[in-house]
Steps between C-alpha positions, in 0.01 A plus 500: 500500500314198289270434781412839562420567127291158486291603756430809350383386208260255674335765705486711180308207345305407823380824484420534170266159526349642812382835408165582388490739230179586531324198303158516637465865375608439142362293222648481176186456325371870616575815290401779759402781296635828500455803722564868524348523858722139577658571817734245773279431790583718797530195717517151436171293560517300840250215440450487110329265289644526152251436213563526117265511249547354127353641209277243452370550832655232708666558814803379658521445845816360699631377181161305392285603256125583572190582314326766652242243661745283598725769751253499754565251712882527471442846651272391746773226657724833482311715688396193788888461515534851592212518744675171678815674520273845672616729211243749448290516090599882521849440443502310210543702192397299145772569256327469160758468185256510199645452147491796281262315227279381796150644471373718832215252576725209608699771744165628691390117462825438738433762736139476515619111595723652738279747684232228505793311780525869644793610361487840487879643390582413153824625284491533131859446326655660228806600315632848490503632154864545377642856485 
């Protein structure tokens, strides 16, 4: 009976370590603002890129920070990884998660960025207001 315990706790732990929770589409350091018209997405995204936005206008991409200048070429390698691997630019969708003090310039400075690499689908997140 030992054994059998043991191993259960290891594959409780193994997958514990293992799992992704998600960590590429949350960032600590963005407050989402609230919402009335906040809704869960009908279907999840199949080839997102997740970018959030900081009040003071920097962005974080892949867990790096970027000024706006500077996200260019990480987006560019992105996108020529994608076109290696024959997966069409229309299925990517640009998750944007902008802070809730972040001004509205730096969030049509990322997607005019992005539509400039002709990305054309873009998702804004938000928080659902509290009932």
């Amino acid at each position: 009976m030992t054994p059998m315990i043991d191993m259960v706790f290891l594959l409780i732990v193994f997958f514990t370590l293992v799992l992704n929770f998600a960590s590429a589409d949350q960032n600590e350091r963005v407050k989402l603002p609230v919402s009335e018209l906040a809704q869960p997405p009908d279907k999840p995204s199949t080839e997102p890129i997740t970018l959030h936005i900081l009040a003071d206008g920097i962005v974080i991409y892949n867990g790096i920070d970027y000024p706006l200048g500077g996200l260019r070429q990480p987006l560019e390698h992105q996108l020529r990884i994608r076109k290696f691997l024959n997966l069409p630019l229309n299925r990517v969708t640009v998750i944007i998660r902008a802070d809730a003090r972040c001004e509205s310039r730096h969030v049509l400075d990322v997607i005019e960025l992005c539509q400039s690499l002709d990305l054309s689908q873009f998702v804004l997140r938000t928080k659902q207001q509290e009932k």
